[in-house]
N, C-alpha and C positions, 0 to 999 in steps of 0.2 A: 507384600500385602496383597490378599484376595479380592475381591470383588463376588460379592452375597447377594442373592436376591431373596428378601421375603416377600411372599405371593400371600394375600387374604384372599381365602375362598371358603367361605363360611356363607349363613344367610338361610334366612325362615320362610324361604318360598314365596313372599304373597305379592312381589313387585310385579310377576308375569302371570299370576292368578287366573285361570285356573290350567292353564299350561304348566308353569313350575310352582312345585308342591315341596313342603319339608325335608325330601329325600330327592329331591330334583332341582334346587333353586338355580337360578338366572344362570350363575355361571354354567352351568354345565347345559344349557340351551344353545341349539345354534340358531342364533335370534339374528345373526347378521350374516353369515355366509354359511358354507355349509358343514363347518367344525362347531362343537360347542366353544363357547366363548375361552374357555379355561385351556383348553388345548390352543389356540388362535397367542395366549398369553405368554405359555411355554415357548410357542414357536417363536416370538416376537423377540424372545432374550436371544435367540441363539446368534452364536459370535459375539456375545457380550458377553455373558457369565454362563459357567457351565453347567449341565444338571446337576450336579457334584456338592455345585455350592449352591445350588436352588432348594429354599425349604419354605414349603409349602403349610400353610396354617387353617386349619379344618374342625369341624366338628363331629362329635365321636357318629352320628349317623349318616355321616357321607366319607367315613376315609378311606372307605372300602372302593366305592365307586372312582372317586379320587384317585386312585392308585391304580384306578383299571385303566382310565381315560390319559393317566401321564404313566404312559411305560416306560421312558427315558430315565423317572426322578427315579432316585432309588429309596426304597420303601421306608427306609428310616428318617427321611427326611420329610415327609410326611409328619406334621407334627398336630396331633388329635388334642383338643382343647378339654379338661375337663368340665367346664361351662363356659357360653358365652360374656363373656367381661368387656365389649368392645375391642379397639383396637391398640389401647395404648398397653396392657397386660401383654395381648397376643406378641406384639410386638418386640416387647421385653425380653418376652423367652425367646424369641427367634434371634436375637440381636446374642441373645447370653450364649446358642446352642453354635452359633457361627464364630463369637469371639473363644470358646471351649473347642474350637477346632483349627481356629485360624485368630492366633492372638493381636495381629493387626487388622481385624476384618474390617472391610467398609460395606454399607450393609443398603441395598435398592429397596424399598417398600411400595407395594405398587398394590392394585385390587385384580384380582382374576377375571374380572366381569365390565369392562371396559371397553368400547368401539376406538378402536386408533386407525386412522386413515393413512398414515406414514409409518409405516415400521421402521425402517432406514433411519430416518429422519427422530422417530422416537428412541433409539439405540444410542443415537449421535447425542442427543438432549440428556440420555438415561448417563451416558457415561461423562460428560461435561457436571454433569450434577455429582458424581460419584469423584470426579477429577475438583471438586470445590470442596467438598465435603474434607478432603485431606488436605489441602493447599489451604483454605480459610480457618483450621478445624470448627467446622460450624453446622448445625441443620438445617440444610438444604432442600429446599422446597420448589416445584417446576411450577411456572404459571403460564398455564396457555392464554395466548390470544384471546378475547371473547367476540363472536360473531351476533350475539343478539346481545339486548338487556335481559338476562336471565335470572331469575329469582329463586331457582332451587340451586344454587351453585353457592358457595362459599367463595369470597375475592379477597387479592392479597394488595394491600396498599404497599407502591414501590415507593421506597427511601432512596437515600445516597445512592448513588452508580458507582460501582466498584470496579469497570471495567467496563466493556463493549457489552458480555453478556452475562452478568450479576450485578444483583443489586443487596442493600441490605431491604432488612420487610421491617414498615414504619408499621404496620397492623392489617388483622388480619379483622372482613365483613361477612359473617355468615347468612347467606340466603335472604337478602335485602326485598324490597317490592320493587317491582319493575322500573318505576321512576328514578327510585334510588341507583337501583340496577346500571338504569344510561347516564345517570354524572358519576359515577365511580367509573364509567368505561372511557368516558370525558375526560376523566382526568387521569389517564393510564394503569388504572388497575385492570390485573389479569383475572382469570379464574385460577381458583386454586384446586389443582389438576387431583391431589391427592396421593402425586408421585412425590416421595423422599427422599433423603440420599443422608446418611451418616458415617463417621467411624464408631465403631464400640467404643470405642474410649470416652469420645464425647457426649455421645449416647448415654453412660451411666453416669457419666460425670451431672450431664445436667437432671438427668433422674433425682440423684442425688439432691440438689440443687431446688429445684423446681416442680418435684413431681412428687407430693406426702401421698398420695395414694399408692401409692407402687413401692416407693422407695424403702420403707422399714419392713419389706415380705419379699426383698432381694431374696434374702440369707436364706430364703424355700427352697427357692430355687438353685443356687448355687446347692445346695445340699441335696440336690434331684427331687425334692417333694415339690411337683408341677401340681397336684391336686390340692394341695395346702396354701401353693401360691396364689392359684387361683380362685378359691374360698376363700383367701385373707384378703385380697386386692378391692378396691371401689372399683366396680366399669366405669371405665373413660376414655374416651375417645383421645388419640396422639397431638391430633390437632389440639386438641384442648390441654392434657396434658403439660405439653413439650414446647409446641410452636407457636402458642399465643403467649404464654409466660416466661419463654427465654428469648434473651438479650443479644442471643449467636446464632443468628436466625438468618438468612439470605434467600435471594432469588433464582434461578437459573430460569430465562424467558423459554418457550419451547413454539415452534411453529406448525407442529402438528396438528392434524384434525381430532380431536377429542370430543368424546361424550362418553357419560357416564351411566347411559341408556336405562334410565330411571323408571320408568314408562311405556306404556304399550305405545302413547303418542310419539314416545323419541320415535321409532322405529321410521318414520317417515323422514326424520335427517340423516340416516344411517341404513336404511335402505331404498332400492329401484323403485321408483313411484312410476306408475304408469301414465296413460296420457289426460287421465283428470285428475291428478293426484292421489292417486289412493295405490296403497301396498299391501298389498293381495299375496299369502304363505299359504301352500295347501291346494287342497282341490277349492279353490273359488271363485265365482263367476259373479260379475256384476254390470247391471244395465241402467245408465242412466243412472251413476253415484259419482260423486266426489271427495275428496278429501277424507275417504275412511279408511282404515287399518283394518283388515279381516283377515283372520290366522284361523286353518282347518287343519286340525292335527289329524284325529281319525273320522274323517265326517266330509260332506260338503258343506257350504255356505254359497248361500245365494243374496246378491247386494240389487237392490232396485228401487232404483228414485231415492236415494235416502245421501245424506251428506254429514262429514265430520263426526262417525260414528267410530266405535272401536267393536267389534265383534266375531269372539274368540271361541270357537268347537274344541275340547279338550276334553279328555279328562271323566266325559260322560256327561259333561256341563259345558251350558253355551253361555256365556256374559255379552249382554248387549249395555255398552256406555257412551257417556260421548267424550271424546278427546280428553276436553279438560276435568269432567271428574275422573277420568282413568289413574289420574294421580291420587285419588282417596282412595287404593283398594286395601290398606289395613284399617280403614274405618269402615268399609264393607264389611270387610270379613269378620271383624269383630262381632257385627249385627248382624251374619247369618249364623241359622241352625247350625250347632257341629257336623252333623250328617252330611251335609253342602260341602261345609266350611273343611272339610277333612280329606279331600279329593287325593286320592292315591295311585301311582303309575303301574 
């Protein structure tokens, strides 16, 4: 039996706005050190699973770039979506194209666009979750630690302990309000990392089972019609799909540093902050600022007297916001002119 990893790297640009564009989104920024994120994700499997069995899940106007940036995968593995359907569709075929090569596959599902603090540490977690997935047959879900009460995160309520490190999942809370956020952390609920772990077997089994959107537009894809699958399917996301409505669901705790760097504001938990708190990419100089995030892609930026700003040079457009609405920029961008709103690299 193999060990597969499916990589999501898809996404419509507008989380790094106006840095990452349609043909540039997050992953492939290097928003955290100095590789794009998506190469940082490759490297992170390595001595887990091999490029071999690495299949990579894309859309058709980045697979090109995709294939540039991972020279290791080989190009057939590279798998071009013919429309976005979320995650639980993508999934499907990656889980169908690894058991059609490896009929015991057990299959990693992970996001290309991820900050992890521990790679080591994340490998050791990656493969206990993939070592439960065939000893429980079950889907297996990582839940990290939470360090704050966070409200854009999804938490997995832990049931029975099945051991020292699994648990079964009594339910799962999508992106609660912050109060809620600290009695869920009170009572030992993790974040739900978004890291998976299955065999194919158990995989379509509970497709089968649990999942009418997917499950009657198998026979597409087994038949190689991926563009018919994809037209016939609902989008839905796995989580929702798979892991909120089956009954073989489990935990594997993980103690790595995670974030899901959602945000021009993550960037201050995930990256060097200087001596007032502010993280500063680029030519950027600032006097007498605090607590702001300024990113100069082709440009300077100059920061003075001003605090808990976010203010981004890119692209030919400069956005000035503040922290907390940086997380509205698909409702910005909805409300700016297309001409703006179309920013291309």
């Amino acid at each position: 039996m193999t060990n597969w990893a499916a990589v999501l790297a898809g996404g419509s640009g507008t989380r790094f706005w106006p840095l990452s564009t349609a043909g540039r989104p997050k992953q492939m920024l290097s928003l955290v050190g100095q590789k794009p994120l998506i190469q940082e994700t490759i490297e992170r499997l390595e001595g887990l699973i091999a490029p071999e069995q690495t299949l990579i899940i894309t859309g058709r106007t980045l697979a090109e770039e995709t294939k540039r940036l991972l020279p290791t995968i080989p190009p057939e593995n590279v798998l071009t979506e013919p429309r976005a359907a979320s995650t639980a569709p993508a999934l499907t075929w990656a889980t169908l194209v690894a058991s059609e090569r490896d009929r015991d596959a057990a299959v990693l599902s992970l996001h290309a666009d991820w900050f992890v603090g521990d790679d080591a540490m994340f490998r050791d977690t990656a493969l206990r979750a993939l070592q439960a997935a065939r000893r429980h047959d079950a889907l297996v879900t990582v839940g990290v630690e939470p360090t704050r009460p966070e409200s854009g995160y999804g938490y997995i309520l832990p049931g029975e302990a099945l051991g020292s490190d699994l648990m079964r999942v009594r339910g799962f809370l999508e992106k609660p309000d912050a109060e809620r956020a600290a009695e869920l952390i009170a009572t030992g609920a993790l974040w739900n990392s978004g890291l998976f772990a299955w065999t194919s077997r158990r995989f379509f089994s509970e497709t089968e089972r649990v999942a009418p959107e997917i499950a009657p537009h198998i026979h597409l894809l087994r038949g190689d019609d991926v563009a018919g699958f994809f037209n016939a399917v609902t989008p839905i996301a796995v989580d929702v799909s798979h892991f909120e409505r089956s009954n073989r669901v489990v935990c594997v705790p993980g103690q790595f540093r995670w974030d899901d760097v959602g945000t021009w504001a993550a960037l201050g938990r995930v990256r060097q902050e200087d001596e007032s708190g502010n993280v500063l990419a680029g030519r950027v100089f600032q006097r007498q600022s605090d607590g702001c995030i300024a990113w100069a892609d082709d440009g300077a930026v100059v920061l003075d007297g001003i605090s808990d700003l976010v203010v981004v040079q890119a692209n030919g457009i400069t956005l000035v916001t503040t922290k907390q609405r940086s997380t509205q920029l698909k409702d910005l961008l909805d409300a700016l002119p297309e001409a703006i709103r179309r920013t291309q690299r």
